[in-house]
C-alpha positions in Angstrom: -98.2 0.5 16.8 -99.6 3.7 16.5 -103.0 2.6 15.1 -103.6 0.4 18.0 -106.6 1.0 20.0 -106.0 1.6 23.8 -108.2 0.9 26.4 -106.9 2.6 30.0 -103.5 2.5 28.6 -103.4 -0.8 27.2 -103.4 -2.7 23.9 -106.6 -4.2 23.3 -104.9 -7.9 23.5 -103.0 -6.5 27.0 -106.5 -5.8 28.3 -107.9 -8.8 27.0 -105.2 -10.9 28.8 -105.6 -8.8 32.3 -109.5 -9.0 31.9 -109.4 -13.0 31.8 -107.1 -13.1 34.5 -109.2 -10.8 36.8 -112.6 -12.0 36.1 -111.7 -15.6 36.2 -110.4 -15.2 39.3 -113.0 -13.6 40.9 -115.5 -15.9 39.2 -113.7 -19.0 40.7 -113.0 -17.3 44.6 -117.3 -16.7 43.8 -117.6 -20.4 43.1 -115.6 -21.8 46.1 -118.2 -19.4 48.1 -121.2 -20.7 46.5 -119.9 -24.7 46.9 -119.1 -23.9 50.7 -122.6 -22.0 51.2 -124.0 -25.3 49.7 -122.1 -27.3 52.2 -123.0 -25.1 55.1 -126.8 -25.2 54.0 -127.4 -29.1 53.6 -125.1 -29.6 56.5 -122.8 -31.8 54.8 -120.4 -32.4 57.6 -116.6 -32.6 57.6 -116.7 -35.2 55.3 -119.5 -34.4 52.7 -118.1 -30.6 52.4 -114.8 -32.1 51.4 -116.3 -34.5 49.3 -118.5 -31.1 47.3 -115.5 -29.3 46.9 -113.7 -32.0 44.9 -117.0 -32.9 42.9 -117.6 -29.5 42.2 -114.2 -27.4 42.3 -112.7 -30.2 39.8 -113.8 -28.1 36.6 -111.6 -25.1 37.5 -109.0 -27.2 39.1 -108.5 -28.2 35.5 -108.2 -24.2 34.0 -105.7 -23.3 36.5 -103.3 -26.6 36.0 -103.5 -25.5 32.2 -101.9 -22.4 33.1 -99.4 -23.4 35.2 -98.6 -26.2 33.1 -98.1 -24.0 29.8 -96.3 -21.4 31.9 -94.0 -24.6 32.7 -93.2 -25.5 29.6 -92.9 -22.3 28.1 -96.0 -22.1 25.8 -97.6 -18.7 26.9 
């Protein structure tokens, strides 16, 4: 363990992990902005906005399921 490289106090896999976590995240909270924008923008409506956020948001709908389901089963 002592040859490990650290990187602000973690293992390189530790920050690895964190850095996924964080930047995903933030990428995904970034989408849902961008998809509402979109909605606001071509005046979707009630309707249409809730119809872009299931077209669009479906892609990382699927990412987060994958983690809860492997954290479910005990996979991580």
């Amino acid at each position: 363990m002592d040859g490990d490289a650290v990187i602000f106090g973690l293992t390189i896999a530790e920050f690895e992990d964190w850095s996924l976590k964080i930047l995903l995240t933030a990428l995904i909270l970034y989408m849902l902005f961008i998809i509402g924008n979109l909605a606001k923008q071509s005046k979707a409506g009630r309707y249409g906005t809730v119809w872009l956020f299931i077209a669009l948001g479906l892609g990382f709908v699927g990412f987060v399921a994958k983690s809860f389901i492997q954290r479910f089963l005990g996979i991580e």
